[in-house]
C-alpha positions as CSV (number, residue, x, y, z in Angstrom):
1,X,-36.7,-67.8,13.3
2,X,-37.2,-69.3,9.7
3,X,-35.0,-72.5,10.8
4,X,-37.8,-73.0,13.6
5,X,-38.0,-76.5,13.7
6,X,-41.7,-76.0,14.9
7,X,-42.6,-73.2,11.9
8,X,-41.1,-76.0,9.3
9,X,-42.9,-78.4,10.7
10,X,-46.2,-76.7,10.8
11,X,-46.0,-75.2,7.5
12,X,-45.6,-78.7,5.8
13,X,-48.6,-80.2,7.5
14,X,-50.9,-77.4,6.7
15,X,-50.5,-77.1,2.6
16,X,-50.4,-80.9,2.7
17,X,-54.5,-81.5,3.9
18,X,-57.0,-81.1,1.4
19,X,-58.6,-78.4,3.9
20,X,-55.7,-75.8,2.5
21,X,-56.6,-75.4,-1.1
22,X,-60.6,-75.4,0.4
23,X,-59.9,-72.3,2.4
24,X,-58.0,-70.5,-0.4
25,X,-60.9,-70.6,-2.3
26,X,-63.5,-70.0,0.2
27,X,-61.6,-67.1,1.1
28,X,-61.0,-65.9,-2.4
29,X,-64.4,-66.9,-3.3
30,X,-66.2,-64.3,-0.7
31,X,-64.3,-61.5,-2.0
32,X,-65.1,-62.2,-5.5
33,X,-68.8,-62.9,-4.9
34,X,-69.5,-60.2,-2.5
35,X,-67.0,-57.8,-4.4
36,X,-67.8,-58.8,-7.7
37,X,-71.9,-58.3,-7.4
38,X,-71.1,-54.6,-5.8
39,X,-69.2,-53.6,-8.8
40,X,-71.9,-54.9,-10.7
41,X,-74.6,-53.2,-8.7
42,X,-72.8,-49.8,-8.6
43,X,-72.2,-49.9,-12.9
44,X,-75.4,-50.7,-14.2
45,X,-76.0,-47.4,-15.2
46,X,-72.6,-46.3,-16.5
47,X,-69.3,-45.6,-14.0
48,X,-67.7,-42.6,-16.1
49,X,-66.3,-39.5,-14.4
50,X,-66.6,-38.0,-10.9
51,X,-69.0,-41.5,-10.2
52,X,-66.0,-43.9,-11.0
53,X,-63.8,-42.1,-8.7
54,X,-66.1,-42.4,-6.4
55,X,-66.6,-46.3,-7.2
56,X,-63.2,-47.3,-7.0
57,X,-63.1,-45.4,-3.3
58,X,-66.1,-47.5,-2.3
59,X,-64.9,-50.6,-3.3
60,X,-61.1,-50.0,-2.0
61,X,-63.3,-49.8,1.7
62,X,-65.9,-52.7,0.8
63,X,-62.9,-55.1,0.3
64,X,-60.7,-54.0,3.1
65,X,-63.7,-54.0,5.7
66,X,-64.6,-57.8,4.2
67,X,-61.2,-58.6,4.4
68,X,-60.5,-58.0,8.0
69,X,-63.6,-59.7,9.1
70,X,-62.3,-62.9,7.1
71,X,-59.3,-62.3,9.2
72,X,-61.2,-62.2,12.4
73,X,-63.4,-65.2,11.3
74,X,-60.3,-67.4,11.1
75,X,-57.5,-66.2,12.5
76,X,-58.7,-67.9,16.4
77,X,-59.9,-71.2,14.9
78,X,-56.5,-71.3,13.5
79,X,-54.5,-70.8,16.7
80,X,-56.7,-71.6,19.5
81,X,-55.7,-74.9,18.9
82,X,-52.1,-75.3,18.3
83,X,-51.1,-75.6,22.1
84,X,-53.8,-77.2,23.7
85,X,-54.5,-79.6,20.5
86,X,-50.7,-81.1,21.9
87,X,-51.8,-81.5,25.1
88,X,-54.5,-83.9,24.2
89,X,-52.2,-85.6,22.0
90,X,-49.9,-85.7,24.4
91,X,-47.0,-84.7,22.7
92,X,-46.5,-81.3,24.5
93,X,-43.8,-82.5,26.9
94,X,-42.1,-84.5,24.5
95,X,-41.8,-81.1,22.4
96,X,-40.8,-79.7,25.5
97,X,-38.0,-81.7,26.0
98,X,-36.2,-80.7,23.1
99,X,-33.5,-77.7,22.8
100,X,-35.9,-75.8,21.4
101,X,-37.1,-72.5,23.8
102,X,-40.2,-72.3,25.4
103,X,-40.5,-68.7,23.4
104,X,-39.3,-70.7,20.3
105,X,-42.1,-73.2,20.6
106,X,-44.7,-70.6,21.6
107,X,-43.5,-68.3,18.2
108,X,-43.0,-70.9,16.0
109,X,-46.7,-72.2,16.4
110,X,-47.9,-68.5,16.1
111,X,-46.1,-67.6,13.0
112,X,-47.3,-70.6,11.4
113,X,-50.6,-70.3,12.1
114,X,-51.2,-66.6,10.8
115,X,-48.2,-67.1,7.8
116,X,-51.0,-68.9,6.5
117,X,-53.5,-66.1,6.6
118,X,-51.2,-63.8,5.7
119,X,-50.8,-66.1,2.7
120,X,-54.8,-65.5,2.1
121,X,-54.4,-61.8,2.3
122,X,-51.5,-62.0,-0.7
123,X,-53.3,-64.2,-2.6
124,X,-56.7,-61.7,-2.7
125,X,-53.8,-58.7,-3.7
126,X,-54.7,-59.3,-7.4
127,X,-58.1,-58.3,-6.4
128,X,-57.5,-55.3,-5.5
129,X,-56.4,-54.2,-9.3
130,X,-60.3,-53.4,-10.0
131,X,-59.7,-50.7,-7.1
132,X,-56.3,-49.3,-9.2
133,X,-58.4,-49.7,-12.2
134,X,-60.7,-46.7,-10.9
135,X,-58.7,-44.6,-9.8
136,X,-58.4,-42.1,-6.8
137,X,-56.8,-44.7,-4.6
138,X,-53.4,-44.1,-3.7
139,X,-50.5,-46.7,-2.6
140,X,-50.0,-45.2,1.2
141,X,-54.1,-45.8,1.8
142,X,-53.2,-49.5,0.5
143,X,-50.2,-50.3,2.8
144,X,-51.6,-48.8,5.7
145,X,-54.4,-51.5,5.0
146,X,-52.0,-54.4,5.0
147,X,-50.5,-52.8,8.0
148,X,-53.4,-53.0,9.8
149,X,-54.4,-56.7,8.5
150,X,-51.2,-57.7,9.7
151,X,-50.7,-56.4,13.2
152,X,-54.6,-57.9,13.5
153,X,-54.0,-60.8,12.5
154,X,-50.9,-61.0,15.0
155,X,-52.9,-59.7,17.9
156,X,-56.0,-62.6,17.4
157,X,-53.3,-65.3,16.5
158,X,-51.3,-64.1,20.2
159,X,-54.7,-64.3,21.8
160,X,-55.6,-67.4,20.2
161,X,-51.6,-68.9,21.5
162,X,-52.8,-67.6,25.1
163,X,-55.9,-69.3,25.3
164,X,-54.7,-72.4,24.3
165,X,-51.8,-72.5,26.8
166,X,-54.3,-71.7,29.5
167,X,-57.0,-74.2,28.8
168,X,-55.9,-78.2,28.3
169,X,-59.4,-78.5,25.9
170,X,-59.0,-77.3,22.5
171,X,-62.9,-76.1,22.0
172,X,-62.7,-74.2,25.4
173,X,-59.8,-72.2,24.2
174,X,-61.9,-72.0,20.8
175,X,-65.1,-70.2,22.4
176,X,-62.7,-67.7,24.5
177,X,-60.3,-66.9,21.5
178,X,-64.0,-66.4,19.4
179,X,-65.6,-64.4,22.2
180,X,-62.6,-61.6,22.8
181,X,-62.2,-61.4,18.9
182,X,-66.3,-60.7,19.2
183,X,-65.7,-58.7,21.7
184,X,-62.7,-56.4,20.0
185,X,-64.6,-56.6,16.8
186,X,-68.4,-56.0,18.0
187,X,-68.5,-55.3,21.8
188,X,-66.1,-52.5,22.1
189,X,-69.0,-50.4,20.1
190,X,-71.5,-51.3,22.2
191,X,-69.5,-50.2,25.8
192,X,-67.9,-47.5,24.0
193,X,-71.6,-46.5,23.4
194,X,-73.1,-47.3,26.9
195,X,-70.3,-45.0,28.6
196,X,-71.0,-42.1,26.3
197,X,-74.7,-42.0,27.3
198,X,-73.5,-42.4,30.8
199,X,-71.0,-39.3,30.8
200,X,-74.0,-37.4,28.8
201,X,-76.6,-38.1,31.2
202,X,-74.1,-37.4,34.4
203,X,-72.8,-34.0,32.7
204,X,-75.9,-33.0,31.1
205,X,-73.8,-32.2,28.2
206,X,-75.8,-30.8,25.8
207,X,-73.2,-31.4,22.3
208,X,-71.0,-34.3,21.7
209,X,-68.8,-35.9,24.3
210,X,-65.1,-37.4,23.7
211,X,-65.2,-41.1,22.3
212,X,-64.0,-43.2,25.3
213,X,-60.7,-44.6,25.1
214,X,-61.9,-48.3,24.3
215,X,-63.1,-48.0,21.1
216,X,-59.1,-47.8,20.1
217,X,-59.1,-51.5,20.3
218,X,-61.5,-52.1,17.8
219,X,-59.9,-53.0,14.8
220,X,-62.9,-51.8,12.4
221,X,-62.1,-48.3,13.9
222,X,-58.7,-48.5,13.0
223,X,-59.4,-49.5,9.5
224,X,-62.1,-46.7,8.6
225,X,-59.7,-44.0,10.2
226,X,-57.0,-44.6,7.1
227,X,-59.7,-45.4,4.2
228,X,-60.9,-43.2,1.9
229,X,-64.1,-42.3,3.1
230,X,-63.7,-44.7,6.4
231,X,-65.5,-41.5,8.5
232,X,-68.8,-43.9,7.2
233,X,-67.2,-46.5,8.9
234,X,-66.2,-44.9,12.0
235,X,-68.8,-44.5,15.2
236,X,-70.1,-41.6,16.8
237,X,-69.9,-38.9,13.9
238,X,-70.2,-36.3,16.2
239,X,-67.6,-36.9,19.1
240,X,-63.9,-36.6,19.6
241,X,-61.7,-39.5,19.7
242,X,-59.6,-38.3,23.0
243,X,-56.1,-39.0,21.9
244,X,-55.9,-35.9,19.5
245,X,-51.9,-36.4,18.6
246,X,-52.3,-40.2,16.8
247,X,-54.8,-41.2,14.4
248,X,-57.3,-44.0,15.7
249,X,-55.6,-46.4,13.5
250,X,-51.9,-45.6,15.3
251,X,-53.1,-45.5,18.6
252,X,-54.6,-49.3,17.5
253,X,-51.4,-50.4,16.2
254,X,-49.4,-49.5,19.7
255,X,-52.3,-51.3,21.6
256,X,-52.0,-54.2,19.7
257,X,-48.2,-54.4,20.4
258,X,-48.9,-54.3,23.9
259,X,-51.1,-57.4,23.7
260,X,-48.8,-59.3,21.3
261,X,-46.2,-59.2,23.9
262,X,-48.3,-59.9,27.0
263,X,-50.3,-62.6,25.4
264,X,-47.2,-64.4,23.6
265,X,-45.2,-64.1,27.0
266,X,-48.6,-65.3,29.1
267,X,-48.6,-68.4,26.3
268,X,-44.6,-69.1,26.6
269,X,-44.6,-69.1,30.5
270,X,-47.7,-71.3,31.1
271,X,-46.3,-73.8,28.6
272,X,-42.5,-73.3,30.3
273,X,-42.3,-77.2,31.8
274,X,-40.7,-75.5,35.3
275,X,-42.9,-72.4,35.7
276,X,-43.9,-72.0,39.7
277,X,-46.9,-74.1,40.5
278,X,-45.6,-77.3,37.9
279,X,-42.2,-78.3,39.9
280,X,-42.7,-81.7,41.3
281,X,-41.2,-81.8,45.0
282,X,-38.2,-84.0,45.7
């Protein structure tokens, strides 16, 4: 996949616009502001003992929790547009015409497009040393992190690929690959809540119900369930996630799989140049 014509291609234009060193710092530039007036806020008064342990546990989960929305904020403007943004330059079917796969086509715009936020996510790793600096924060809690920013970032990107290969308009595939990643990210709380008071009110349960299923594809939930004090992060304090074997954040991960695959193979057999409904009779 590394000699994908496409993910060469794609990689070249994209450090070559101005718009690439902008974002770097953007993106750098909200961690360190954000980041950098919490550590000040938290050590005005003095950061030794039990309270620096503390510190470095609370800023570990104020970075990671920034992070990933970063990573929801761009991840669909950066592939919503990489199928459809052909079509209206009309150069989809001559890509098409190639030797190149219609699953090597539909992977090589999708790795491009989140190699570069995965580039974003390396380049704030030097940040994180404040958080090593205090203590209390071990290297699994720290991978699992990146594991989870990177099968997000897959996920959104294969979302992103699918809407673009439906829709022929780029800001149409936009607004849908914005409103699911709103959705994952913000609505799933609010169902998850609404059918909780539903099953309360219909069992007259008096004590806390099971967390409905949906609140597994939240990608918030699977963050807070492997940080360091993530419980202040996770919803309903009081309930039982109903899956009792995985932790939210595993049960996330295998979700996310299965919408990788169905999105990416959606994406590759809508832009597939004889898939039924395209053949031209005679």
């Amino acid at each position: 996949m590394i000699k994908n014509p496409v993910l060469m291609k794609e990689l070249r234009d994209r450090v070559r616009t101005w718009r690439s060193p902008f974002l770097i710092t953007f993106y750098l530039g909200i961690l360190v502001i954000i980041g950098g007036f919490f550590l000040y806020e938290r050590t005005m008064y003095g950061y030794a003992g039990p309270r620096a342990l503390r510190m470095g546990m609370e800023i570990f989960n104020l970075m990671a929790v920034l992070q990933l929305l970063l990573i929801g904020f761009l991840t669909p403007g950066m592939t919503a547009g990489v199928i459809s943004g052909e079509r209206e330059r009309q150069t989809l079917p001559l890509l098409m015409i190639t030797r190149m796969s219609p699953l090597s086509v539909t992977v090589g715009k999708l790795l491009s497009a989140i190699s570069y936020i995965l580039l974003l996510v390396v380049l704030s790793l030097p940040l994180y040393s404040i958080v090593f600096f205090f203590g209390n924060i071990s290297m699994r809690e720290f991978l699992q992190a990146a594991g989870i920013y990177l099968v997000t970032t897959l996920t959104l990107g294969s979302i992103g690929i699918f809407f673009s290969s439906f829709f022929r308009r780029t800001t149409v595939a936009v607004v849908f690959s914005y409103g699911i990643t709103f959705f994952l990210f913000a609505g799933t709380f609010f169902v998850a809540q609404m059918i909780r008071q539903i099953q309360q009110y219909a069992s007259y349960a008096q004590g806390p119900v099971d967390v409905p299923f949906i609140i597994y594809f939240n990608p918030l939930v699977a963050l807070g369930s492997g940080l360091p004090m993530g419980q202040n992060f996770l919803p309903f304090p009081g309930g039982m996630f109903p899956i009792k074997a995985l932790a939210p954040w595993q049960v996330n991960l295998l979700l996310d799989a299965v919408i990788i695959i169905v999105a990416v193979g959606l994406a590759t057999w809508l832009i597939h140049p004889l898939r039924a409904g395209t053949r031209k009779k005679g």
